[in-house]
N, CA, C and O of each residue as an XYZ file, in Angstrom:
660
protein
N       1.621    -17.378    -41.385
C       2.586    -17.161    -40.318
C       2.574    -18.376    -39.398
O       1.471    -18.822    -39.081
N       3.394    -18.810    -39.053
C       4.216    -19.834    -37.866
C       3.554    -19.874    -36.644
O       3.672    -18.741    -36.178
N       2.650    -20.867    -35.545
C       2.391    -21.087    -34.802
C       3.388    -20.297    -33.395
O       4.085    -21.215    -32.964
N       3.613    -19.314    -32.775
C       4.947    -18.852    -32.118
C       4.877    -20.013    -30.880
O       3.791    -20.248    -30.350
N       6.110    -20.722    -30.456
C       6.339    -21.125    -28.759
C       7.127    -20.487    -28.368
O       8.024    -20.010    -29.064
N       6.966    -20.283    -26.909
C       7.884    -19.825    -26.189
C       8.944    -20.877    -26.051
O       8.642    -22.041    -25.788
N      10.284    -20.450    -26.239
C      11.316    -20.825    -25.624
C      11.975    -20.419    -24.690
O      11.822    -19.204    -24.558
N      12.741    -20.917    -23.865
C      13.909    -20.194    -23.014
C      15.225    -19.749    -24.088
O      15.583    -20.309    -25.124
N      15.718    -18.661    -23.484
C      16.629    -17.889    -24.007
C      17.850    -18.828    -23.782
O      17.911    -19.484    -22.742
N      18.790    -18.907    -24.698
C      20.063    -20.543    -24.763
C      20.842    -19.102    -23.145
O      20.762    -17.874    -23.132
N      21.529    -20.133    -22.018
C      22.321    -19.361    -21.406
C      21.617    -19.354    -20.044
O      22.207    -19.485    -18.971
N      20.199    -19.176    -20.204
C      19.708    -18.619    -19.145
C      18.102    -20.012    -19.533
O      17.161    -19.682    -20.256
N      18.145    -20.669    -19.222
C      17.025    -22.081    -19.274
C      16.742    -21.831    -17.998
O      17.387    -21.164    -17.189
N      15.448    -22.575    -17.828
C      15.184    -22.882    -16.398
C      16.412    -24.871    -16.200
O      16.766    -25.787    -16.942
N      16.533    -24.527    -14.924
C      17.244    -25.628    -14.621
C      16.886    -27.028    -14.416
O      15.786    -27.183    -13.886
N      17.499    -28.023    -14.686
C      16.438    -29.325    -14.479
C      16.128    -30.049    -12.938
O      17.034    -30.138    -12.110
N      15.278    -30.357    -12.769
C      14.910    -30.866    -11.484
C      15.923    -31.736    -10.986
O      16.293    -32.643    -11.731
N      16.696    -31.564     -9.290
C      17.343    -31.851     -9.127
C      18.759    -30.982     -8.459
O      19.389    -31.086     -7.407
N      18.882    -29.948     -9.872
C      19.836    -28.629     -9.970
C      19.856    -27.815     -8.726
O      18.889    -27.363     -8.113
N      21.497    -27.674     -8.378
C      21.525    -27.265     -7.008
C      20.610    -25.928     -7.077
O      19.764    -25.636     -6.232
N      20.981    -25.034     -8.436
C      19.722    -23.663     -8.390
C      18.285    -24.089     -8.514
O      17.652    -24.989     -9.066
N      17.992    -22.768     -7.556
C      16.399    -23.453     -7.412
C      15.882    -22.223     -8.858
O      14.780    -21.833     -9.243
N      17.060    -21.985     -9.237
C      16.349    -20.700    -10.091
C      17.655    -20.350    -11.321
O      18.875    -20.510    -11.296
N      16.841    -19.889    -12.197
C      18.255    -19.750    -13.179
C      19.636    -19.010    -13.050
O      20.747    -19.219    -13.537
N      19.255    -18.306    -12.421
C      20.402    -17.132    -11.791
C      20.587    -17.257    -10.534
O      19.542    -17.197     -9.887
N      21.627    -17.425     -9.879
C      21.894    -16.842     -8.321
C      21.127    -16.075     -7.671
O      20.543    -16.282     -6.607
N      21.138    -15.205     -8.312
C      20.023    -14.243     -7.596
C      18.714    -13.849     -7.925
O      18.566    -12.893     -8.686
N      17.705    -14.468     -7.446
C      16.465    -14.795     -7.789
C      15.688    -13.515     -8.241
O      14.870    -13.449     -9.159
N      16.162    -12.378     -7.306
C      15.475    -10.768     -7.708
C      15.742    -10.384     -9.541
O      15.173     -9.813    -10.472
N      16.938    -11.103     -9.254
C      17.531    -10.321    -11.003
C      16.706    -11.512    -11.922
O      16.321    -11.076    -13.006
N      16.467    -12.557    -11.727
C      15.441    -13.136    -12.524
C      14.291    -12.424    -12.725
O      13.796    -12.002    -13.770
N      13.894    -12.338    -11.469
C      12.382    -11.417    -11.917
C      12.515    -10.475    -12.226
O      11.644    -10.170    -13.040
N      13.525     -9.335    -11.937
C      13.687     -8.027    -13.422
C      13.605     -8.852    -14.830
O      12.652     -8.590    -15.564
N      14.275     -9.548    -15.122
C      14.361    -10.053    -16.307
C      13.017    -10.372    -16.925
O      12.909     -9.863    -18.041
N      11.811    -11.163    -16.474
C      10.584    -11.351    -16.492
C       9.507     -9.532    -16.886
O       8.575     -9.349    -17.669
N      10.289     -8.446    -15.839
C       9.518     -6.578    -16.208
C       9.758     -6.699    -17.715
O       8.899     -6.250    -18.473
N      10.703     -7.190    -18.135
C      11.410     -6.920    -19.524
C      10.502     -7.898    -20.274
O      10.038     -7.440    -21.319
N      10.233     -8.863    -20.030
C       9.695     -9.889    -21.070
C      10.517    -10.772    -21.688
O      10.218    -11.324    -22.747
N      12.197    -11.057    -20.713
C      13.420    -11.114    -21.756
C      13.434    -12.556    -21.297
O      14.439    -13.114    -21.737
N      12.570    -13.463    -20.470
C      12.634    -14.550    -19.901
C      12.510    -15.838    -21.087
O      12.646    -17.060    -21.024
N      12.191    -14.897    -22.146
C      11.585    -16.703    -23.455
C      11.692    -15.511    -24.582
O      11.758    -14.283    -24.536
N      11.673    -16.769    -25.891
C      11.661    -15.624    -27.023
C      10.727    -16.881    -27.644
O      10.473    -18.018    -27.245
N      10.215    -15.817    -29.236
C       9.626    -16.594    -30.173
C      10.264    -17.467    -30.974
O      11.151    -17.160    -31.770
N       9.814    -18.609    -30.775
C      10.659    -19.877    -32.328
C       9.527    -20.154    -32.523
O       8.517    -20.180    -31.821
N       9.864    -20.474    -34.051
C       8.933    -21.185    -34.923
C       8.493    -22.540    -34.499
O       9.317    -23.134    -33.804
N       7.515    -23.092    -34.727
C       7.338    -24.204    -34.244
C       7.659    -25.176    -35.553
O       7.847    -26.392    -35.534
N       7.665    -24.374    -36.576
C       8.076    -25.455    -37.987
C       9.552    -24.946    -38.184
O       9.851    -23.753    -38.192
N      10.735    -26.329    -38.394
C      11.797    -26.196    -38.381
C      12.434    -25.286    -40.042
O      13.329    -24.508    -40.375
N      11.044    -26.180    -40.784
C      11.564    -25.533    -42.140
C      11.474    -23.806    -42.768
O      11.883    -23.267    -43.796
N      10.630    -23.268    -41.413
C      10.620    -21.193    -42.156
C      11.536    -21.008    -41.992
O      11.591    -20.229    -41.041
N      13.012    -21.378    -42.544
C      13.894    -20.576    -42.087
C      13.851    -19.409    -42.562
O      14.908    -18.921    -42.161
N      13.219    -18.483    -43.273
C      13.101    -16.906    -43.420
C      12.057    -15.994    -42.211
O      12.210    -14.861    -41.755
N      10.494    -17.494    -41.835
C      10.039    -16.718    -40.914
C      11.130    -16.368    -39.685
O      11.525    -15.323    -39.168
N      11.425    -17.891    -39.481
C      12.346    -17.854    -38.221
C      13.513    -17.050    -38.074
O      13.628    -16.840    -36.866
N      14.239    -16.616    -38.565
C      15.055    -15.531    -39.014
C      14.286    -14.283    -38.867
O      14.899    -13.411    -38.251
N      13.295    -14.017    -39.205
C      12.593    -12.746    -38.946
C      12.432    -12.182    -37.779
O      12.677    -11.077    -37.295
N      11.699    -13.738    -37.220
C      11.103    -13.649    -35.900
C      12.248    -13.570    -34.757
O      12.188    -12.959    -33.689
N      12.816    -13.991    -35.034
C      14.428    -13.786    -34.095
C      15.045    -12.648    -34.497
O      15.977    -12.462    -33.715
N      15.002    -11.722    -35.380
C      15.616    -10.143    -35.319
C      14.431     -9.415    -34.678
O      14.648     -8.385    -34.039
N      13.397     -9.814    -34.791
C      12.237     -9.143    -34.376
C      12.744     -9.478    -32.281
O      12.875     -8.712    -31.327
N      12.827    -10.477    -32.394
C      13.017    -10.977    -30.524
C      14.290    -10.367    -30.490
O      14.762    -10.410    -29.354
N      15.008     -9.822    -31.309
C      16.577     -9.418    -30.712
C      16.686     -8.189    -30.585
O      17.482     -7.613    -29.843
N      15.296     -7.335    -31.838
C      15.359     -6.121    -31.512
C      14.270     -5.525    -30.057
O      14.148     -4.442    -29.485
N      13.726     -6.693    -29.922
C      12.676     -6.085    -28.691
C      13.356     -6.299    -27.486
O      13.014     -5.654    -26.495
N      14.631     -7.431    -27.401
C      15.357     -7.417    -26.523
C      16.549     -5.971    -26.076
O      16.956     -5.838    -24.922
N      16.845     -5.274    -26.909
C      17.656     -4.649    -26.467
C      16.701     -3.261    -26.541
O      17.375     -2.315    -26.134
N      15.197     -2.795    -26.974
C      14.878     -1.698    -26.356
C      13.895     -2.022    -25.314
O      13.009     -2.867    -25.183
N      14.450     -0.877    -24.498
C      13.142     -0.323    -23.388
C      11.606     -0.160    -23.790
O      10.981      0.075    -24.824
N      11.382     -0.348    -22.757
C       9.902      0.347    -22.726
C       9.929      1.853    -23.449
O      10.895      2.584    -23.226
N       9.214      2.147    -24.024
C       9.285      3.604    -24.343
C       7.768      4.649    -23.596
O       7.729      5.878    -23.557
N       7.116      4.073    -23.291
C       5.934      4.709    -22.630
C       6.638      5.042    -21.236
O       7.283      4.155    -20.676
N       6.526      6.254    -20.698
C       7.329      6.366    -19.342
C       6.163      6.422    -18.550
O       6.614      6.562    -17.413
N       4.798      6.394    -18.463
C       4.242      5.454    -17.023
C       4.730      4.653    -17.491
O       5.813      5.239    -17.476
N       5.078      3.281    -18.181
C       4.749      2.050    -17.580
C       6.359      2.270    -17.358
O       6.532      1.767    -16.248
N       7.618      2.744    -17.809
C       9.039      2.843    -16.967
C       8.723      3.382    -15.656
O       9.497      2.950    -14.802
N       7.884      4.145    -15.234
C       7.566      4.560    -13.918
C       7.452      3.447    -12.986
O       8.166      3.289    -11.996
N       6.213      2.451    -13.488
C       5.905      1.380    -12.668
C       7.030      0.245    -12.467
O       7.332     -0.307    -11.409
N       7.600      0.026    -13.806
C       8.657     -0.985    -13.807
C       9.922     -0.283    -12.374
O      10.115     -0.889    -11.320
N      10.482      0.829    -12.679
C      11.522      1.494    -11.771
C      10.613      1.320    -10.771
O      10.888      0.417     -9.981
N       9.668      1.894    -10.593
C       8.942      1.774     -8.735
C       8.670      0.578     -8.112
O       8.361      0.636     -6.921
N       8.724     -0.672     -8.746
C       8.620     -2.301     -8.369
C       9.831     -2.840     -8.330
O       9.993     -3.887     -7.703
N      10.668     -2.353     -8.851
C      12.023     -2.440     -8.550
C      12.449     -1.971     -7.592
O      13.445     -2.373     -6.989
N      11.702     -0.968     -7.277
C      12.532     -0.178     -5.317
C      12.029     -1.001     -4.887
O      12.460     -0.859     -3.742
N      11.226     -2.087     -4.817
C      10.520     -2.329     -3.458
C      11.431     -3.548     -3.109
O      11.338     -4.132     -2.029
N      12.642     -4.027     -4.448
C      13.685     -4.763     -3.606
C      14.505     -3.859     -2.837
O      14.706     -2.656     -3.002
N      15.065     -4.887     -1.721
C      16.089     -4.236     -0.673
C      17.393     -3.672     -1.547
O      17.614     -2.462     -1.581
N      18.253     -4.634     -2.260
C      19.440     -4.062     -2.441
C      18.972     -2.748     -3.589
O      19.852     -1.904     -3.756
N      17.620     -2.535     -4.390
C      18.013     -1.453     -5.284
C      17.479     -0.527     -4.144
O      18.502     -0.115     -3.597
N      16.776     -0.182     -3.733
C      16.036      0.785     -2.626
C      17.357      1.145     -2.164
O      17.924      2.181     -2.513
N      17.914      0.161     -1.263
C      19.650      0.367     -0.529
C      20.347      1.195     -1.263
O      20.522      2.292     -0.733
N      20.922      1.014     -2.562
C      21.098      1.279     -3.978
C      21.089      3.086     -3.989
O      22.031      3.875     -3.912
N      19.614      3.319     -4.117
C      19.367      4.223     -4.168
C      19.150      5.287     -2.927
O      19.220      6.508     -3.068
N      18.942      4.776     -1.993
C      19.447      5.451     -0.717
C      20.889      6.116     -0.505
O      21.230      7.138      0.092
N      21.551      5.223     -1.163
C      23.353      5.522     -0.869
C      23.852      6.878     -1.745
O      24.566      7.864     -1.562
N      22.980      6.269     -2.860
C      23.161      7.587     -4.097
C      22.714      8.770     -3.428
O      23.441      9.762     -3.467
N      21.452      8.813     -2.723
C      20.819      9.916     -2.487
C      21.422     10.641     -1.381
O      21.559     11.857     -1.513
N      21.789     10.090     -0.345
C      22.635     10.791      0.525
C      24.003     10.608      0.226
O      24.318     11.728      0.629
N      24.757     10.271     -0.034
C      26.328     10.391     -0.482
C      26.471     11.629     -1.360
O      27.440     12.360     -1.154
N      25.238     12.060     -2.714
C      25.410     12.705     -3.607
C      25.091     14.266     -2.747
O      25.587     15.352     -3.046
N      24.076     13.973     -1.562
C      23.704     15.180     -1.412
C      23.746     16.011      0.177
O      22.982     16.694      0.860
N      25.422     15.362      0.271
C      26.605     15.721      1.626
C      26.629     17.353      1.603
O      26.707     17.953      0.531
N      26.555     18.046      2.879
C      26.595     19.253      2.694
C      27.915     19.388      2.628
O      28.620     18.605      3.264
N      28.553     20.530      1.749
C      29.738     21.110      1.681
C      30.291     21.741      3.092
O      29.732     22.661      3.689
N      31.360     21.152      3.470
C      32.091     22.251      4.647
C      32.299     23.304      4.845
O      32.257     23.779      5.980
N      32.690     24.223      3.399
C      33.068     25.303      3.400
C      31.360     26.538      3.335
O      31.197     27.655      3.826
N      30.686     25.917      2.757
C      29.397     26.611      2.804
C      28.493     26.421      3.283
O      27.495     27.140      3.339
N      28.733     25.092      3.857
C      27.510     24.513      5.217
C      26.100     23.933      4.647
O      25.210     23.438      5.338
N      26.091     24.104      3.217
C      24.880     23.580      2.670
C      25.286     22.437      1.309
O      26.399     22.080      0.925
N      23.819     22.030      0.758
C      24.146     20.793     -0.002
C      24.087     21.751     -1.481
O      25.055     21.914     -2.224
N      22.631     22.362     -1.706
C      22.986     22.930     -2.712
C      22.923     24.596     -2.931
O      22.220     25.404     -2.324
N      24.058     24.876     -4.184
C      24.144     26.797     -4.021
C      24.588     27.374     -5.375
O      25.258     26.609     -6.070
N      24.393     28.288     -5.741
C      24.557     28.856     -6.813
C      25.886     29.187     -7.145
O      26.690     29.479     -6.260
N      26.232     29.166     -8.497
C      28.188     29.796     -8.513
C      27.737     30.262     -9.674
O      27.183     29.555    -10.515
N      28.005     31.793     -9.813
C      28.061     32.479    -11.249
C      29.325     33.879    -10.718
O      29.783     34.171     -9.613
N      29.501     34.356    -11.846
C      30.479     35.517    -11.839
C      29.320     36.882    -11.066
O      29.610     37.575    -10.091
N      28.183     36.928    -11.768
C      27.299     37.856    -10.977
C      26.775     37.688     -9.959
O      26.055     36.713     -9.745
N      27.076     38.808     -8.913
C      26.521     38.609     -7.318
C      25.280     38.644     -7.237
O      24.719     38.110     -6.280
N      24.516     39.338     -8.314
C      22.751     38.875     -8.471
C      22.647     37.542     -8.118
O      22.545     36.913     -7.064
N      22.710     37.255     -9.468
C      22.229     36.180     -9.707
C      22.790     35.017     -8.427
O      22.033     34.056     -8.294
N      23.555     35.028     -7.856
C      24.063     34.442     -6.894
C      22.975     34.534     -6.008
O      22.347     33.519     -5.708
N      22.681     35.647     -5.555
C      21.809     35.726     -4.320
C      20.838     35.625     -4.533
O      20.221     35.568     -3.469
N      19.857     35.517     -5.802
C      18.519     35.670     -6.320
C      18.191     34.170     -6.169
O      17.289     33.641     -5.520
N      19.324     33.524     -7.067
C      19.344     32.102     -6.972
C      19.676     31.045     -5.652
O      19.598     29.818     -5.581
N      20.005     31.887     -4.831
C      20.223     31.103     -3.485
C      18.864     31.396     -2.417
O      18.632     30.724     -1.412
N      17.990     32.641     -2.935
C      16.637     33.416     -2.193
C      16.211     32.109     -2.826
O      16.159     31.131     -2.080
N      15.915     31.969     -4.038
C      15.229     30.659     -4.881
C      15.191     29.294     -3.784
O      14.394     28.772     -3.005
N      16.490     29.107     -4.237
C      16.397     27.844     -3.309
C      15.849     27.580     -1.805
O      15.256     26.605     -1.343
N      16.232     28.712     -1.249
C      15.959     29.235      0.273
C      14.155     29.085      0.224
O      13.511     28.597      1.154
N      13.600     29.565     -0.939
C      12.253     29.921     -0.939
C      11.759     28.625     -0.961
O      10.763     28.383     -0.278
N      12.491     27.379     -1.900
C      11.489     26.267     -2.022
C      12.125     25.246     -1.118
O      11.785     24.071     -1.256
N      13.202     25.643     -0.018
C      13.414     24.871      0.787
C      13.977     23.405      0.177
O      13.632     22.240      0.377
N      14.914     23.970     -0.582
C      15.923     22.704     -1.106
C      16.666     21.936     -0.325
O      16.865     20.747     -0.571
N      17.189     22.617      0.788
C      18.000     21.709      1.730
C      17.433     20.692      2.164
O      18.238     19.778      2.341
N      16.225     20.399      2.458
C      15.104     19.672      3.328
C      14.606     18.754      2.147
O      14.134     17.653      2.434
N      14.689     19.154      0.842
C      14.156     18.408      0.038
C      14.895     17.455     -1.041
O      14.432     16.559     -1.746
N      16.422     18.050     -0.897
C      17.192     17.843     -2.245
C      17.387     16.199     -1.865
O      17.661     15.581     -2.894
N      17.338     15.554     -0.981
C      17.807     14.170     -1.122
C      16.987     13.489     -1.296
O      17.389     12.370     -1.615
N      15.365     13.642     -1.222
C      14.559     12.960     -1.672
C      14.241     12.911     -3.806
O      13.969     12.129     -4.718
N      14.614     14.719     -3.461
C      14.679     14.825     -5.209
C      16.297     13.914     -6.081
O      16.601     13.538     -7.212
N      16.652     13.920     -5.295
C      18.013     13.467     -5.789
C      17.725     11.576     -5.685
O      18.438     10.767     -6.279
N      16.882     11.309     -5.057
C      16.524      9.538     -4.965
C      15.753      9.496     -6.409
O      15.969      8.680     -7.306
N      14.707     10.674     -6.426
C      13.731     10.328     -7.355
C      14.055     10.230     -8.379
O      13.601      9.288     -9.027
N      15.308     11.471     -9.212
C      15.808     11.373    -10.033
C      16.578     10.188    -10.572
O      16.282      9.617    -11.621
N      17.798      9.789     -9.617
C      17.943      8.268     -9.863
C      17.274      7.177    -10.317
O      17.546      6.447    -11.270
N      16.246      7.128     -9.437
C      15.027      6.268     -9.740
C      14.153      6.071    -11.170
O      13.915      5.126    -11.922
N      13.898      7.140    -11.130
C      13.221      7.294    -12.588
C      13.543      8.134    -13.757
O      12.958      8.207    -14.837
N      14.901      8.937    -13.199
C      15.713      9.255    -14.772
C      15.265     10.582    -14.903
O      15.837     11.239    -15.773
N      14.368     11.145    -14.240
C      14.088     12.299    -14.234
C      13.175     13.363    -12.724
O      13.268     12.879    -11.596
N      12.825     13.964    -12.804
C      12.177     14.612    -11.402
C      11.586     15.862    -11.456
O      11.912     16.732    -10.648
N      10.773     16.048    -12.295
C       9.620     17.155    -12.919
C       8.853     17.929    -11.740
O       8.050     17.366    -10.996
N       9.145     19.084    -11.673
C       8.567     20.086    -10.242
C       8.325     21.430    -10.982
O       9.154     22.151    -11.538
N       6.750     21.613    -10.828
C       6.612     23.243    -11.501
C       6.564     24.055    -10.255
O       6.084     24.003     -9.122
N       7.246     24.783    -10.959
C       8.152     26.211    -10.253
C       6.496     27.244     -9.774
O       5.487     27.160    -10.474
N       6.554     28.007     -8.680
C       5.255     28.796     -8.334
C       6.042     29.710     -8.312
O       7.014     29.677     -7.558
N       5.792     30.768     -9.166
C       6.156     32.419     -9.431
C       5.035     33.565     -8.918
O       3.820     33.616     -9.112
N       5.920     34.443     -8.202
C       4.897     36.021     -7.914
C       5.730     36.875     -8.352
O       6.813     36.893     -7.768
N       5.577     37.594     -9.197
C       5.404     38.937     -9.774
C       6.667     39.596     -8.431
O       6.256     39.563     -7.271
N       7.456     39.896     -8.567
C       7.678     41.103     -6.993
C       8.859     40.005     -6.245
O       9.968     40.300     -5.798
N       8.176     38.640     -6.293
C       8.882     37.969     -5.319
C       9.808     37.376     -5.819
O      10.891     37.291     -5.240
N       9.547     36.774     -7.147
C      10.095     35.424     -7.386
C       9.495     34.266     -7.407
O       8.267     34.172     -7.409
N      10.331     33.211     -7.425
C       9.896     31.672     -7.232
C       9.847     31.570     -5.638
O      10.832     31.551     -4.900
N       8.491     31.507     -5.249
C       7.854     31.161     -3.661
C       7.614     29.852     -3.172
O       7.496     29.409     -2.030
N       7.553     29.177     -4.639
C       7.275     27.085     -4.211
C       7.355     26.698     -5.291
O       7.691     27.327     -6.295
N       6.978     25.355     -5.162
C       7.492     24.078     -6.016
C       5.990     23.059     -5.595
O       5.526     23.029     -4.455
N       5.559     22.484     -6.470
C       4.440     21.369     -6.939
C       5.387     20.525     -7.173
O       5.121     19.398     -7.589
């Protein structure tokens, strides 16, 4: 197998000394996402003649380029180092309260709609119980954030759902 170097990706080089960018992109934050990814250089051969390794090794760099991480801690960490820029944090602030405006007509953000008046009111005691109003815009950031927002439900016998972990 082929000695690997890093190269820069054709499009996106670092710039030559001199270059009004001090950085490959305009915007220096979206460089360093690019770097969470690993998408900053790929593998070339260092011998011109594998053209079968090199061909390999470049579907191999094209397929690692277009998937994700698949371990979700480390998507956890990647999304949570990413809030700590301003415009995605901002980003996700806007989502979180814009999405979770209380309704006029019912005075709250979130509420149950079914044809059965049970379940209507069982499901609105629910919410009432784990205090969704107070909570839904932080759950509604998190979800954004990380694609999902996992909360086990606390059940009593008699009562219902009384809380949320």
């Amino acid at each position: 197998m082929p000695d690997r170097v890093r190269a820069p990706i054709p499009g996106l080089a670092e710039p030559e000394t001199g270059s009004k960018l001090a950085q490959p992109h305009r915007v220096p934050w979206y460089w360093r996402l690019f770097g969470l990814y690993g998408r900053q250089s790929r593998p070339v051969s260092a011998s011109g003649d594998d053209t079968g390794d090199m061909q390999r090794l470049l579907q191999d760099w094209f397929s690692n380029y277009l998937s994700l991480v698949r371990d979700r801690k480390e998507r956890y960490r990647i999304f949570s180092e990413m809030d700590t820029f301003g415009s995605v944090s901002g980003i996700l602030d806007v989502y979180a309260e814009e999405s979770t405006q209380r309704d006029y007509d019912r005075g709250v953000s979130v509420w149950i709609e079914s044809k059965d008046t049970k379940m209507i009111s069982r499901g609105n005691e629910c919410l009432r119980n784990v205090q969704m109003e107070d909570r839904i815009t932080n759950l509604v950031r998190r979800f954004c954030k990380l694609g999902d927002a996992m909360q086990r439900l606390i059940y009593q016998t008699g009562k219902g759902v009384v809380a949320w972990k």
